[in-house]
C-alpha positions in Angstrom: 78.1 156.1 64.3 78.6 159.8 65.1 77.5 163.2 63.0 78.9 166.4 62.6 76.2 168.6 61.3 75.5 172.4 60.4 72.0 173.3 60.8 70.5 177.0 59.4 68.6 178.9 61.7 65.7 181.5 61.1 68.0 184.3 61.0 70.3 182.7 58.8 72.7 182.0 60.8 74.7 178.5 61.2 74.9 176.2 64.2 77.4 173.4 63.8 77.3 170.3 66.6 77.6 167.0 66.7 75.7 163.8 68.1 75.6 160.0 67.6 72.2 160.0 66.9 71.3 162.8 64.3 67.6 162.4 63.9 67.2 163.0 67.7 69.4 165.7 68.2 67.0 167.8 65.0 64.1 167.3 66.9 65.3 168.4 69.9 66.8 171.8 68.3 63.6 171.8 66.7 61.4 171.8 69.9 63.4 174.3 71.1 64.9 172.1 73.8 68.6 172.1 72.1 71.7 174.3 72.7 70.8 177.9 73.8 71.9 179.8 70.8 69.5 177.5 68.5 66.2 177.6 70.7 66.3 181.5 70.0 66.6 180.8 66.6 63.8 178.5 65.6 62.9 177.1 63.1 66.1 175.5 62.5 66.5 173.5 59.1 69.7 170.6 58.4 71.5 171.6 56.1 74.6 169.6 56.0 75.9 166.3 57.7 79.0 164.0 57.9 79.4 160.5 59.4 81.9 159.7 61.4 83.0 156.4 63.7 83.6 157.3 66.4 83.0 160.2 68.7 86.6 161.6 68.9 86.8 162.2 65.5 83.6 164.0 65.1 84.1 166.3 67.7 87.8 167.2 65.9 85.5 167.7 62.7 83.4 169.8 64.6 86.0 172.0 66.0 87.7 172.4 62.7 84.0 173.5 61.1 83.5 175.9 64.0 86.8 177.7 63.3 86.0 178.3 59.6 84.5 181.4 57.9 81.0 182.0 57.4 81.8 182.1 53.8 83.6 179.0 54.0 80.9 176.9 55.8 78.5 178.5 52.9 81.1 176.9 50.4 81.3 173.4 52.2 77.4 173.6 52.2 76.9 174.3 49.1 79.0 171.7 47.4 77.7 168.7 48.8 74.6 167.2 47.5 73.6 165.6 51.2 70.7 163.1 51.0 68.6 162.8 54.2 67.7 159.5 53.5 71.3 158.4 54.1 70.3 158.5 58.3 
């Protein structure tokens, strides 16, 4: 299983990656041991998450997220009710 998530940062900015192991890949942007932009950033919070199978796939959702509007990634977050429990 692969992931395509949007986290928040402190300055409210958004960071968008993906992994196949999501849990992980949070605590390492949390440590401050994740991609560049996020460990000047910190705290980062999870805000949003899909599931894909198989890694291909999430890195096209990725991309696609990437390319979108601020506003627009607001929008995506916003209407999805996400549960964390769902990991």
């Amino acid at each position: 299983m692969c992931y395509v998530y949007i986290l928040e940062c402190a300055d409210r900015t958004l960071y968008t990656g993906w992994t196949n192991n999501l849990n992980k890949r949070i605590e390492t942007h949390s440590k401050g041991k994740g991609a560049k932009y996020t460990r000047a950033r910190l705290p980062v919070k999870l805000v949003y998450f899909e599931k894909y199978e198989d890694k291909i796939s999430a890195q096209k959702r990725e991309y696609a997220i990437k390319r979108l509007a601020k506003k627009d990634k607001i929008k995506l977050i916003s209407h999805e009710n996400f549960n964390i429990t769902e990991l």
